[in-house]
N, C-alpha and C positions, 0 to 999 in steps of 0.2 A: 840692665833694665832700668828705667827712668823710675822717677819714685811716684811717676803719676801712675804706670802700669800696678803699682803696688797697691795702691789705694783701696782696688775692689780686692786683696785676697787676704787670707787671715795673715796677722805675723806667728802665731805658731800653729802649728800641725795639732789635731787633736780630733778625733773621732768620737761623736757621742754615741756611744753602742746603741743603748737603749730607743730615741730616736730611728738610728737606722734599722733597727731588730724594726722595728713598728714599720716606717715607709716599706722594707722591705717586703714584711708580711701582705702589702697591698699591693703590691710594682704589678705593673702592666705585665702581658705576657709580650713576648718579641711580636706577634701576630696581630696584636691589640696595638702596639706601639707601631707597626707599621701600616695599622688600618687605620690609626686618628691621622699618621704623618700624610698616606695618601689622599686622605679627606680634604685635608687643610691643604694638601696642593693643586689640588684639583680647584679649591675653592678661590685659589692665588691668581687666578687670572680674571682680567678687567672683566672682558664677555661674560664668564661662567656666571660673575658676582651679578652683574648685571639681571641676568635672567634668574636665579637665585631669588634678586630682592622681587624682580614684576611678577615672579610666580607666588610668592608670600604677601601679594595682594590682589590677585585672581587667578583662577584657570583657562589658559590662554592657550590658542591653536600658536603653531609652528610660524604661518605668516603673523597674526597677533604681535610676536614676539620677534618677528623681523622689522615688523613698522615702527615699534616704538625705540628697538636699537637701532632701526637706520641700517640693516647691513640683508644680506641675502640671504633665502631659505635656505638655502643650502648650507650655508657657514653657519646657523643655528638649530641645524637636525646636525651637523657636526659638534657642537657643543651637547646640545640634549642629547647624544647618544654617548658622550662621553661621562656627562651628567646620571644618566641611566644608570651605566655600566656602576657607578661609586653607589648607587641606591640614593639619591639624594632625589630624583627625581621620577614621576612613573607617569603613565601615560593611559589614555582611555580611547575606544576609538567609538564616534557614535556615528553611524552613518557614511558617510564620507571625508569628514571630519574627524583628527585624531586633537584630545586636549592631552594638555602637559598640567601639573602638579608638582607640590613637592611632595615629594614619598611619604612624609609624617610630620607630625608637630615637633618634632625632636629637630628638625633642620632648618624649622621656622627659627626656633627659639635661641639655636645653636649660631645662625646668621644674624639676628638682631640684637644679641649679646654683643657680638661682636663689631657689629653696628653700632653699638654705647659707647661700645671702648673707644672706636676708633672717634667718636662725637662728644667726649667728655674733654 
């Protein structure tokens, strides 16, 4: 192993009990840990983020949200129902017309966090 691989890892072995006694008292459940990992992949693709950010600045019908990405209804009732299925997104229908949403403030706040990160 090169000494640059070393760089990031401790040079001796040594477990803080206490530390770990504490994170582990709080650690995710496996269920928890595979519902944020689904979230976040779900959220990994270009399209999804796309529609993500236009719906965290209005509520927009299906075509809406085909004009301003430029791509076909159909390929974003494929995403919103993908969208749906994870609860990031929920849908109303008035009339003939069905709007899209995002499920809650939690997935506003949850994308434009991440939105900073990746803009700092």
């Amino acid at each position: 192993m090169s000494s640059r691989n070393l760089q990031d890892m401790c040079e001796v072995r040594s477990v803080d009990r206490t530390k770990v006694k504490s994170v582990l008292k709080e650690m995710l459940t496996d269920d928890e840990a595979r519902n944020i990992a689904d979230t976040f992949s779900v959220l990994a693709d270009p399209t999804r983020s796309k529609i993500i950010y236009a719906l965290s600045k209005a509520e927009l019908c299906v075509c809406d949200i085909a004009g301003i990405l430029n791509i076909s209804v159909s390929a974003v009732s494929h995403q919103l129902r993908l969208l749906r299925n994870m609860r990031l997104v929920k849908y109303r229908k008035e009339a003939k017309m069905v709007y899209y949403s995002l499920d809650d403030k939690h997935i506003s706040r949850l994308f434009n966090e991440g939105l900073k990160h990746i803009r700092e």
